[in-house]
Gaussian input, Z-matrix of N, CA and C with variables (Angstrom, degrees):
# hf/3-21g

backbone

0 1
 N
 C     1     B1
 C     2     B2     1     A1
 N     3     B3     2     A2     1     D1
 C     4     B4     3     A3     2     D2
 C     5     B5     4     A4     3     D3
 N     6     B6     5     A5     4     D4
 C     7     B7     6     A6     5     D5
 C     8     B8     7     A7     6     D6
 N     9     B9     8     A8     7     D7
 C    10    B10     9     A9     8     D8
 C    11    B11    10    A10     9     D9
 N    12    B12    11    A11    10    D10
 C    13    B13    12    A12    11    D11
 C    14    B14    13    A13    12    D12
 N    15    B15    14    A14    13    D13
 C    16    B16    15    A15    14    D14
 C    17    B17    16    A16    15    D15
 N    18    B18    17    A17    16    D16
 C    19    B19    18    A18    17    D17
 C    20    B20    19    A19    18    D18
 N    21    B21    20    A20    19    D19
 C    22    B22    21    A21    20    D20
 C    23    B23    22    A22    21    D21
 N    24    B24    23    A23    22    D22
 C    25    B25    24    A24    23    D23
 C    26    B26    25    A25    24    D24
 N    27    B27    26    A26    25    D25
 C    28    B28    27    A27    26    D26
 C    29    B29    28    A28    27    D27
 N    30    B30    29    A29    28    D28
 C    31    B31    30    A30    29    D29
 C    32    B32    31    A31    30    D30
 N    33    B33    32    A32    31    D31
 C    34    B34    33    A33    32    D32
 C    35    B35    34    A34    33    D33
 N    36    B36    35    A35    34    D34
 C    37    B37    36    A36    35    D35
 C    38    B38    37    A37    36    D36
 N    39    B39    38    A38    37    D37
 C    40    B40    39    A39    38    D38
 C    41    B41    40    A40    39    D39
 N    42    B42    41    A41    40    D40
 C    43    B43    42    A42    41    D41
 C    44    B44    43    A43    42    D42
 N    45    B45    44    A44    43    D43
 C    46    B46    45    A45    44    D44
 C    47    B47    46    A46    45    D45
 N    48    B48    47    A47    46    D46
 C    49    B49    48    A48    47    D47
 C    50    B50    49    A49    48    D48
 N    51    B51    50    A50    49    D49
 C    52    B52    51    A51    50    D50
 C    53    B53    52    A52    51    D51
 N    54    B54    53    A53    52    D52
 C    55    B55    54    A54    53    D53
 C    56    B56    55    A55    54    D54
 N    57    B57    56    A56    55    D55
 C    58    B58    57    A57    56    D56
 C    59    B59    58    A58    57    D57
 N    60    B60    59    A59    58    D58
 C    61    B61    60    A60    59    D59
 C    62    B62    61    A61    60    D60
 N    63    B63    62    A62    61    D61
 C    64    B64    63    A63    62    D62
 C    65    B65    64    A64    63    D63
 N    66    B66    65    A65    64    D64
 C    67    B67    66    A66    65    D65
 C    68    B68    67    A67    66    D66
 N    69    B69    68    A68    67    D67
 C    70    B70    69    A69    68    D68
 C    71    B71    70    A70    69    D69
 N    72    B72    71    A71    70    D70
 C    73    B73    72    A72    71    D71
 C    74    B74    73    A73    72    D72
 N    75    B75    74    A74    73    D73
 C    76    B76    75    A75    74    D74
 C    77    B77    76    A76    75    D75
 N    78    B78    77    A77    76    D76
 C    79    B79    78    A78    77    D77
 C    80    B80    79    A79    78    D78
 N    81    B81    80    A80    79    D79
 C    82    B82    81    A81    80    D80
 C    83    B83    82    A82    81    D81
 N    84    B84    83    A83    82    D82
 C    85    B85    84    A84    83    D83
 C    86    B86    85    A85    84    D84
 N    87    B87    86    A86    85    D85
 C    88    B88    87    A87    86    D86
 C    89    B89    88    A88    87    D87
 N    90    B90    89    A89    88    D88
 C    91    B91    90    A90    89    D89
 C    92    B92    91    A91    90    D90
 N    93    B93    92    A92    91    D91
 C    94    B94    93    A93    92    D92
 C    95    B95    94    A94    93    D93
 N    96    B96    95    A95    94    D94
 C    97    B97    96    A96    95    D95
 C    98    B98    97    A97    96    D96
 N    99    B99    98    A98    97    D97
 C   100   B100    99    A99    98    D98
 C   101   B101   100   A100    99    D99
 N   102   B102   101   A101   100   D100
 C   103   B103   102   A102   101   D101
 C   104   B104   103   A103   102   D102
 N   105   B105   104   A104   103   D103
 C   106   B106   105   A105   104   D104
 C   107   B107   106   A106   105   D105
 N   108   B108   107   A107   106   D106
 C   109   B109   108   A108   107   D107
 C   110   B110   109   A109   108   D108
 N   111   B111   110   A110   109   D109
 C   112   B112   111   A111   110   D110
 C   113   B113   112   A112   111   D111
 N   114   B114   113   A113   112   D112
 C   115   B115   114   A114   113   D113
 C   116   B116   115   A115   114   D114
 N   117   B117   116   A116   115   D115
 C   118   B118   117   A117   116   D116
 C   119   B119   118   A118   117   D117
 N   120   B120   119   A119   118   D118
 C   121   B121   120   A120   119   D119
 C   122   B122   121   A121   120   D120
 N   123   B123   122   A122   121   D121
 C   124   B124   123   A123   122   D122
 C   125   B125   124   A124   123   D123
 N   126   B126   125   A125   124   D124
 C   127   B127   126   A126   125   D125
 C   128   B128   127   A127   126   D126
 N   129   B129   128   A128   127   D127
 C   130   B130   129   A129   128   D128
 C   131   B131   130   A130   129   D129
 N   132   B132   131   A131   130   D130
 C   133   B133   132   A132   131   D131
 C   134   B134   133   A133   132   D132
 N   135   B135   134   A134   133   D133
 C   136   B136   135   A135   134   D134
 C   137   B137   136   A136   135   D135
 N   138   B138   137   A137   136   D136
 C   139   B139   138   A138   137   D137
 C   140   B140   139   A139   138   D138
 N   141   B141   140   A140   139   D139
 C   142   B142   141   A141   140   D140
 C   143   B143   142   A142   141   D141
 N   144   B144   143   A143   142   D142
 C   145   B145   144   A144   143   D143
 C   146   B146   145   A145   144   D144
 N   147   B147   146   A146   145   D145
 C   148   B148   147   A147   146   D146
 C   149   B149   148   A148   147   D147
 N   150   B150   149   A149   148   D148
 C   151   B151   150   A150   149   D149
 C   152   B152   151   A151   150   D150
 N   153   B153   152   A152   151   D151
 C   154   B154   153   A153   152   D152
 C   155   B155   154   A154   153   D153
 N   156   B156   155   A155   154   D154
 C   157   B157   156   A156   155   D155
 C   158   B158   157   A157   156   D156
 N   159   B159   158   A158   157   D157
 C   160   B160   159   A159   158   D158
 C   161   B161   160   A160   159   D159
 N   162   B162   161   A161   160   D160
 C   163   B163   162   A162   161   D161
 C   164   B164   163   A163   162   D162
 N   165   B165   164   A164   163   D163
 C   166   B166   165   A165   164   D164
 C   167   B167   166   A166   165   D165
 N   168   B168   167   A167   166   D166
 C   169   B169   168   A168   167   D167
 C   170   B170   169   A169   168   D168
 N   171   B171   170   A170   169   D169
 C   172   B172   171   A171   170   D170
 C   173   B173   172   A172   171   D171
 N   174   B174   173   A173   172   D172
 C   175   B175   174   A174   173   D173
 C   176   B176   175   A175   174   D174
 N   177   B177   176   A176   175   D175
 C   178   B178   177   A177   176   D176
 C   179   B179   178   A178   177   D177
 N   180   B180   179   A179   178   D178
 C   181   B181   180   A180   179   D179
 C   182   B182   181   A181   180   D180
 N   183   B183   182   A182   181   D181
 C   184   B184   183   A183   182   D182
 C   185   B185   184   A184   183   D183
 N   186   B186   185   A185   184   D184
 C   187   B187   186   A186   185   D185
 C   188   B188   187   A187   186   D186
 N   189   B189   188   A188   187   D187
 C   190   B190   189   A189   188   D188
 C   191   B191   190   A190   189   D189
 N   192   B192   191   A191   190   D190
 C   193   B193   192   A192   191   D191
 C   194   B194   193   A193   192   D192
 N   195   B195   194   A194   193   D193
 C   196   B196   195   A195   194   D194
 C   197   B197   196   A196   195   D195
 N   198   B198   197   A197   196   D196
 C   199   B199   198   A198   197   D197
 C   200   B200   199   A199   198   D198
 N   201   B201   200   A200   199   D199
 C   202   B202   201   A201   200   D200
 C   203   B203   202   A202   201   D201
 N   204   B204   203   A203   202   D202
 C   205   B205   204   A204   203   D203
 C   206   B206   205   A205   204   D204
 N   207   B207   206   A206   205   D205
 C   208   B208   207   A207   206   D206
 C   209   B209   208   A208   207   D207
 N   210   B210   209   A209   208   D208
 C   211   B211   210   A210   209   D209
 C   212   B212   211   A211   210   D210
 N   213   B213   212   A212   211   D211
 C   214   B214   213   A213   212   D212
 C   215   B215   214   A214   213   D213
 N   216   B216   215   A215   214   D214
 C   217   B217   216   A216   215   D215
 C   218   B218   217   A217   216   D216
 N   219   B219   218   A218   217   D217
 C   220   B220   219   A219   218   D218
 C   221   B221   220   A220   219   D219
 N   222   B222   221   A221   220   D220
 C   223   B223   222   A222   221   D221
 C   224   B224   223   A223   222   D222
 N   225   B225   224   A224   223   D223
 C   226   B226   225   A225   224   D224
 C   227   B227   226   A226   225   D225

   B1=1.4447
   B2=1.5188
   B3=1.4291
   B4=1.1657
   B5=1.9852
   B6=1.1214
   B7=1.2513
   B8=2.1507
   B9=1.2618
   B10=1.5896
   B11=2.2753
   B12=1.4811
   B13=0.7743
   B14=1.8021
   B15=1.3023
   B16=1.3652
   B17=1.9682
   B18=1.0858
   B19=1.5197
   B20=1.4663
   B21=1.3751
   B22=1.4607
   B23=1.5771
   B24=1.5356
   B25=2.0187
   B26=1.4988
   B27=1.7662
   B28=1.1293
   B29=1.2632
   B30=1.7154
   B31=1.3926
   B32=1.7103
   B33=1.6860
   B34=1.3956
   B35=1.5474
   B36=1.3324
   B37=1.5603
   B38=1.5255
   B39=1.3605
   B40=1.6021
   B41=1.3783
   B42=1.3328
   B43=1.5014
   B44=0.9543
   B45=1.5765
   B46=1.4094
   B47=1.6132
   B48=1.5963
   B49=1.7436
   B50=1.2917
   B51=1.4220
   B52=1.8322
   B53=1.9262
   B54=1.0282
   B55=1.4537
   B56=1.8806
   B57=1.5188
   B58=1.2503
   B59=1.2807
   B60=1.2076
   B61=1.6727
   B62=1.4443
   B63=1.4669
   B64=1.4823
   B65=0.7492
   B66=1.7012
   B67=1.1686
   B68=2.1559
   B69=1.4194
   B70=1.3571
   B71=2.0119
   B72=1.2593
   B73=1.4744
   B74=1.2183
   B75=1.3494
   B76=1.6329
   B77=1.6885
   B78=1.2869
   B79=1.1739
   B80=1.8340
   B81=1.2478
   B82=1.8134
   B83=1.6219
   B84=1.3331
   B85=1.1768
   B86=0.9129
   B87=1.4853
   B88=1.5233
   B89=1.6422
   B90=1.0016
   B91=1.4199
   B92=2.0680
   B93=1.6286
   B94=2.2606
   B95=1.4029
   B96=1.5849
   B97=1.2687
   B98=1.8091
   B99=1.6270
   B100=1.4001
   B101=1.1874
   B102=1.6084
   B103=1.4916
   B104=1.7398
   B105=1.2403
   B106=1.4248
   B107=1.6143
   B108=1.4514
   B109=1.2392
   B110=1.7128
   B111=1.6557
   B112=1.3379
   B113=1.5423
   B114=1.2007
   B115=1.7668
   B116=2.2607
   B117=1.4236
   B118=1.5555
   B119=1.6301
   B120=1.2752
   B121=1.4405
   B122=1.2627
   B123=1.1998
   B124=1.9767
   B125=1.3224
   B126=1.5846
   B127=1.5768
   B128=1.7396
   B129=1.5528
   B130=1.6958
   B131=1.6516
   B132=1.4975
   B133=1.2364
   B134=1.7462
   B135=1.0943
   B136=1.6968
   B137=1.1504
   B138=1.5502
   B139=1.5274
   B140=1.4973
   B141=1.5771
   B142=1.7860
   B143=0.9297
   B144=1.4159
   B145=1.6695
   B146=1.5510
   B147=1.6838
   B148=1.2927
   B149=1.5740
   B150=0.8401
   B151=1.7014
   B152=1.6324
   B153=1.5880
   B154=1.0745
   B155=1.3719
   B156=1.9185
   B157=1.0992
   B158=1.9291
   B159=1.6324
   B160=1.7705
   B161=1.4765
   B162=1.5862
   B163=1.5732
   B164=1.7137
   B165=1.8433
   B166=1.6646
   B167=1.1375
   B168=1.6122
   B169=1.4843
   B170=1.5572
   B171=0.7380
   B172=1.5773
   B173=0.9770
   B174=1.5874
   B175=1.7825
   B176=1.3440
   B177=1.0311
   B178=1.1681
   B179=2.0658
   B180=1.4092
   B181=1.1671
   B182=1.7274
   B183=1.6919
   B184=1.2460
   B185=0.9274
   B186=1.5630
   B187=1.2055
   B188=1.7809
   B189=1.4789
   B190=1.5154
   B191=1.4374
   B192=1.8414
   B193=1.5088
   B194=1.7916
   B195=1.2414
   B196=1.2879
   B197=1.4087
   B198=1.6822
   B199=1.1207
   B200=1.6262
   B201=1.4590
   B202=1.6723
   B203=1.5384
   B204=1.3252
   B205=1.8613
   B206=1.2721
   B207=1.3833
   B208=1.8414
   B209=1.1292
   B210=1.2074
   B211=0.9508
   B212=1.4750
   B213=1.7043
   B214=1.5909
   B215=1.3234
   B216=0.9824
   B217=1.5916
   B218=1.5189
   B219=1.4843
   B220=1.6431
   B221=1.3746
   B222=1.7050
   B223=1.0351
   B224=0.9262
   B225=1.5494
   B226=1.1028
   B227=1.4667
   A1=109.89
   A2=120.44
   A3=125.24
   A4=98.85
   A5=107.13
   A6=127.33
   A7=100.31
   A8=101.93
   A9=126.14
   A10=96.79
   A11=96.08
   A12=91.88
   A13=133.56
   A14=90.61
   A15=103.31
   A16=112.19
   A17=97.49
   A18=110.53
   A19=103.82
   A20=127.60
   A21=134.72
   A22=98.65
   A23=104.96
   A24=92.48
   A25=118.28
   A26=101.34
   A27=87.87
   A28=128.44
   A29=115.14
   A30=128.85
   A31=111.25
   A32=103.53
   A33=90.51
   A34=110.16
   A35=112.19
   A36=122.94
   A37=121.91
   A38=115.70
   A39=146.06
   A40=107.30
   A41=120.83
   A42=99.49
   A43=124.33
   A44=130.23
   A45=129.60
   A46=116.16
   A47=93.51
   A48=112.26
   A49=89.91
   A50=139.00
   A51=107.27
   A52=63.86
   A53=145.14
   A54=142.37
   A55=117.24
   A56=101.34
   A57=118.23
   A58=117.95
   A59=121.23
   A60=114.16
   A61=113.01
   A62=113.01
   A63=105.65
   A64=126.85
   A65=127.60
   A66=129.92
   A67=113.93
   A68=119.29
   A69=126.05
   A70=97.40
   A71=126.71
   A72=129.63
   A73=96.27
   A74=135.40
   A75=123.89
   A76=96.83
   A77=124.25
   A78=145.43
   A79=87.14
   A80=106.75
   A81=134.79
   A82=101.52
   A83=123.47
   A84=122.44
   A85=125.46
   A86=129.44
   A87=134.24
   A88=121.10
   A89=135.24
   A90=116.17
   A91=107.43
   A92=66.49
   A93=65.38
   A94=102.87
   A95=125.29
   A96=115.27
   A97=101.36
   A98=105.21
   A99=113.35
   A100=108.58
   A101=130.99
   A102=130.66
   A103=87.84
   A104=125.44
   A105=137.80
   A106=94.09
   A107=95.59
   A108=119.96
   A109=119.44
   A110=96.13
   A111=111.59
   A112=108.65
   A113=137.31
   A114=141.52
   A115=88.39
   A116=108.29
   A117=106.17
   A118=102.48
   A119=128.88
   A120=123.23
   A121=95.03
   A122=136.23
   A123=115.40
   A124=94.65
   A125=132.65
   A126=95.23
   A127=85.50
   A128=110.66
   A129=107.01
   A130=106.58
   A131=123.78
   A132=103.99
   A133=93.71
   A134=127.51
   A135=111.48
   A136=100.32
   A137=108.06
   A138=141.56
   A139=103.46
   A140=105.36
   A141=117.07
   A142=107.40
   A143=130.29
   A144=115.83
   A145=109.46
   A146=121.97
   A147=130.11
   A148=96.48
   A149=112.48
   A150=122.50
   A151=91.23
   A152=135.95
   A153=131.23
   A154=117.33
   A155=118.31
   A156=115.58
   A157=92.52
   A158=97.40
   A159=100.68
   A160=110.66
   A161=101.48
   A162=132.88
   A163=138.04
   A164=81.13
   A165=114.94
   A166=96.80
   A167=134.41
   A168=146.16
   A169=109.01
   A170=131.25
   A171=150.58
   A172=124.65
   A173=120.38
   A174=125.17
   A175=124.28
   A176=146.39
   A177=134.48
   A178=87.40
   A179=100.32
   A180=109.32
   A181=120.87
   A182=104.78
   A183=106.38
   A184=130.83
   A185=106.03
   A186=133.06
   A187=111.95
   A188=97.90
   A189=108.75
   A190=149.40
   A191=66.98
   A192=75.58
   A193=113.77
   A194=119.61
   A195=151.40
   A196=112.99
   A197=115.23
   A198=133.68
   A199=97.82
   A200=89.59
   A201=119.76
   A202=119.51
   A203=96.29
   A204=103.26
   A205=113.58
   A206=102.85
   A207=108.63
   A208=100.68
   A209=147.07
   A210=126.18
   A211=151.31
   A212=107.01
   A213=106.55
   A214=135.77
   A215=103.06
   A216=127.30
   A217=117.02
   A218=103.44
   A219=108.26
   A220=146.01
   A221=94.01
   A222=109.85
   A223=129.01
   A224=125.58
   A225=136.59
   A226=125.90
   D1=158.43
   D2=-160.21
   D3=-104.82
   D4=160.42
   D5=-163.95
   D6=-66.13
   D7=-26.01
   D8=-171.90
   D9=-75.96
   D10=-53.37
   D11=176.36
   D12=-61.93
   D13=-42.43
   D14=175.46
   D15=-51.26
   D16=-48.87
   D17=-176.00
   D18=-61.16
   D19=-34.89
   D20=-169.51
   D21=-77.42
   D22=-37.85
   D23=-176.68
   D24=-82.42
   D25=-8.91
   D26=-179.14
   D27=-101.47
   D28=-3.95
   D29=165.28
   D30=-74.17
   D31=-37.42
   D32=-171.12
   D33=-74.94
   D34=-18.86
   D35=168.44
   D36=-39.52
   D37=-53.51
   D38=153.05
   D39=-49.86
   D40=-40.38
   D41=159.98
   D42=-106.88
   D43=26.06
   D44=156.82
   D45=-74.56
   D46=-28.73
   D47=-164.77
   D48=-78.83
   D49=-17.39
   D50=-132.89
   D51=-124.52
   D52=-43.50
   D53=170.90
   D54=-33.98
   D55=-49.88
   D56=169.54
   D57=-72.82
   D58=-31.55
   D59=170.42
   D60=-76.07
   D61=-34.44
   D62=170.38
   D63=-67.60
   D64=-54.04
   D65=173.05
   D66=-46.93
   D67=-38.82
   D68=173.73
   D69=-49.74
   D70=-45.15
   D71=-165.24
   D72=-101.70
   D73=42.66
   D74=159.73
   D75=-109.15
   D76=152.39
   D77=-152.47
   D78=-122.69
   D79=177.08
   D80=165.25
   D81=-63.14
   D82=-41.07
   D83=176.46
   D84=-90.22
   D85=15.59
   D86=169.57
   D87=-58.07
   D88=145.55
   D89=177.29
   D90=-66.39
   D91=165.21
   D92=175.63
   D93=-80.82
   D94=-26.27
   D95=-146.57
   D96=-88.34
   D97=-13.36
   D98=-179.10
   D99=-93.47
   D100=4.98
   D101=-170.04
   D102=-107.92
   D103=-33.43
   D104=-172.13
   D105=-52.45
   D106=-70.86
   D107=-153.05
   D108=-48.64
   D109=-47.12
   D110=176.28
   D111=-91.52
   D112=18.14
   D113=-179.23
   D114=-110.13
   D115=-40.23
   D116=175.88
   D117=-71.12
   D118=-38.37
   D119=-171.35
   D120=-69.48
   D121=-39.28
   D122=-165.44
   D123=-93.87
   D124=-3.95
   D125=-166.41
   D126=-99.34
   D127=-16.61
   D128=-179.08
   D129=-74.61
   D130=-12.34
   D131=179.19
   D132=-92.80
   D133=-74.44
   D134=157.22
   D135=38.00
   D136=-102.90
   D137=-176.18
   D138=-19.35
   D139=-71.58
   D140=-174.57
   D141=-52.37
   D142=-41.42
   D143=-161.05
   D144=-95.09
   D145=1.36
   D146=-174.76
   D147=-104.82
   D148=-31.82
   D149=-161.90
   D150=-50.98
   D151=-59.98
   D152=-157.75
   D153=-62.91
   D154=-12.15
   D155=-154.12
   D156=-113.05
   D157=14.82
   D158=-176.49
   D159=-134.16
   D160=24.65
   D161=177.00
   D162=54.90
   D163=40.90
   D164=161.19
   D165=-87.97
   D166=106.37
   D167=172.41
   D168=-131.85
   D169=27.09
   D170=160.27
   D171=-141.81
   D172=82.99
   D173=165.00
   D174=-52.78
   D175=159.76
   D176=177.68
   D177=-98.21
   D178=157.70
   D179=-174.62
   D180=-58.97
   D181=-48.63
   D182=160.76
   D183=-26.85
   D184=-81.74
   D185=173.94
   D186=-8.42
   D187=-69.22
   D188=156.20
   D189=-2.98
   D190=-77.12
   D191=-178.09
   D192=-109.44
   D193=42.29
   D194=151.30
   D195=-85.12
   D196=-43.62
   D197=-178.06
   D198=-42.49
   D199=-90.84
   D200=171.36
   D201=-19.34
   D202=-56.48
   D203=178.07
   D204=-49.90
   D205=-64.01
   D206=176.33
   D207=-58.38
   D208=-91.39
   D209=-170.28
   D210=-26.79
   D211=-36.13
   D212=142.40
   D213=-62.77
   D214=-37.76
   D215=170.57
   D216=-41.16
   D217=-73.42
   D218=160.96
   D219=-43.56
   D220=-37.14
   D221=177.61
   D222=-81.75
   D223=-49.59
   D224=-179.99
   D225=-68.49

């Protein structure tokens, strides 16, 4: 695996975690459209960080660094 890749599982990893903690702190009164929203972010990072092991080994660079963005973004 390529050095691109590595960086891609490990941001989308960070947003698998930070999806699951939110989603763990949403209440009955959460909106639906923010329970949607963050249930598509962990199952799409899922996806990214499995993809390499079902012989997606070339990210496109974007892709990447989309990864990364959201992921600071959210997190921080």
């Amino acid at each position: 695996m390529t050095w691109l890749s590595w960086i891609n599982m490990v941001a989308t990893g960070s947003l698998f975690v930070h999806a699951v903690c939110v989603i763990n702190r949403m209440t009955r009164r959460t909106n639906h459209i923010f329970r949607v929203a963050y249930v598509i972010l962990g199952v799409g990072s899922i996806a990214a960080v499995l993809g390499p092991f079902y012989g997606y080994l070339h990210p496109q660079f974007g892709e990447v660094l989309i990864n990364i963005g959201a992921a600071l973004a959210l997190i921080v």
